[in-house]
Structures are given as structure tokens and as C-alpha cells.
N, C-alpha and C positions, 0 to 999 in steps of 0.2 A: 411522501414517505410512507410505507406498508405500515400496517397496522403492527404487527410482529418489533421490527423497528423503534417505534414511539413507544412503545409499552418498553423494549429492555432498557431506552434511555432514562425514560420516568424512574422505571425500577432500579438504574446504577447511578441516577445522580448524585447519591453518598456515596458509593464506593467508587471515589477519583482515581485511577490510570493512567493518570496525565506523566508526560515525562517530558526529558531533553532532548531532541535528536543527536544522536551520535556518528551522522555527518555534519551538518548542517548549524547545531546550535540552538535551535529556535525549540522554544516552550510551546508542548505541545498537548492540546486539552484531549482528554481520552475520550471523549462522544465527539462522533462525525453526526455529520445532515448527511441521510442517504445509506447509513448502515449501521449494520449494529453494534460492530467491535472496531475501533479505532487499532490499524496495523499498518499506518505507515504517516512520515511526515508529509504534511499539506503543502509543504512547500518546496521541499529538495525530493521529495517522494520518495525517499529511502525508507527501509524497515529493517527490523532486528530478526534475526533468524532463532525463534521463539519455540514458535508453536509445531508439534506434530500433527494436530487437527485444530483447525481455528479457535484460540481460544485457551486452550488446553496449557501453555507453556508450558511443555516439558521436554520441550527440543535443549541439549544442553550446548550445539554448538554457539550460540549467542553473537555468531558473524553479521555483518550488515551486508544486509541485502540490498545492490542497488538496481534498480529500474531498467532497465534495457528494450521494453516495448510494451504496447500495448493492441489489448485484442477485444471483441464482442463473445462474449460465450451466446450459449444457445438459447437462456433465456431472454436476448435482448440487454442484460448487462454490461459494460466497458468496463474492463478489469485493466491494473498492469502488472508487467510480467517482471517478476524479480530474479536475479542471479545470486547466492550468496556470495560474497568476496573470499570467505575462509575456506568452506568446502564446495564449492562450485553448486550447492541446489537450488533445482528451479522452483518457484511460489507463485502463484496468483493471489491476489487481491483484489477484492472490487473499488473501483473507483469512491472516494468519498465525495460530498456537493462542497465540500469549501476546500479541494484540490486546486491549489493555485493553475490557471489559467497556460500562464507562459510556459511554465515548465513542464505540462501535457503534451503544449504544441510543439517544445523544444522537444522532446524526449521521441514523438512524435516523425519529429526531420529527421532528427539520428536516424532512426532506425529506419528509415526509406531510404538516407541517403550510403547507407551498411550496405543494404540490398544492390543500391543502383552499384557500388563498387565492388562487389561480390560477383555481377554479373558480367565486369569487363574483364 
């Protein structure tokens, strides 16, 4: 974890962010391992279409974003790539460390197997 990181987690451990997912259901704690602003569920990797610049929430569409692939940015990062369901905009996220496992790798197959059917 960067030093940057552990310092805003110490610093927001009082002010909780924690919410519901609104695909998914599941209670979801506002500090991630691995970054600094918790913006997507760990499990179904959905997110709410919030923020104008990370953080900021003052996006008023409030659509759910859901997952449609994942990429490396150029610092070495794995991010995924969000689509809003309401107004179709695209979002990145960076990966968080307690991203449920299966649902990378599912999300993962999808979208190679888009590709492979795309190209016939």
C-alpha cells in the first residue's frame, strides 16, 4: 500500500462511506486495501455513477455503472472499465486488494469472449 493511501485511510476511519450495493445487495465498507476512495462493490464490481473527478460526488446522474472490462494503465495499475446503465458514460477505477477474485476472472472471459465474437 503507498504511503499516500494509508495516511487517507487512518485519516477517514471516522468518516464511514460505507454503503449497499445497488446491484448486488451486499454491505459495503468505504476503505479498500489498495486505494484510497472505495468506488465500487468488491463483489459484483458495480459502481454508482457519482463522481465528476474522483471523489468529488457531484455527478447528478446516480446510474449504476456496471463493469464491462478491464485494462493496465500506464503506471502499471489494473483498473476496470465501467459503462453507466442510464446515460451510457465510460469510468475507470482502479482495482481495489479485497476485489473478489471470481468475478475479475468472470468479467475478465466476457470480454475476450465479446472480442472473439466480434471478430467473426
Amino acid at each position: 500500500m503507498k504511503r499516500n493511501q494509508y495516511t487517507y485511510i487512518e485519516r477517514n476511519k471516522n468518516h464511514d462511506d460505507s454503503f449497499i450495493c445497488r446491484n448486488c445487495g451486499a454491505p459495503v465498507h468505504s476503505w479498500a486495501p489498495g486505494t484510497s476512495q472505495r468506488n465500487h462493490c468488491p463483489y459484483c464490481l458495480h459502481s454508482l455513477h457519482v463522481d465528476i473527478t474522483p471523489g468529488d460526488r457531484k455527478e447528478l446522474c446516480r446510474g449504476i455503472m456496471e463493469p464491462i472490462g478491464l485494462w493496465v494503465r500506464e503506471d502499471g495499475d489494473t483498473a476496470l472499465l465501467h459503462r453507466c446503465r442510464k446515460c451510457g458514460a465510460l469510468r475507470s477505477n482502479r482495482l481495489a486488494g479485497d476485489d473478489d477474485d471470481r468475478a475479475l476472472r468472470t468479467l475478465a472471459e466476457t470480454a475476450l469472449q465479446a472480442v472473439e465474437s466480434a471478430g467473426k
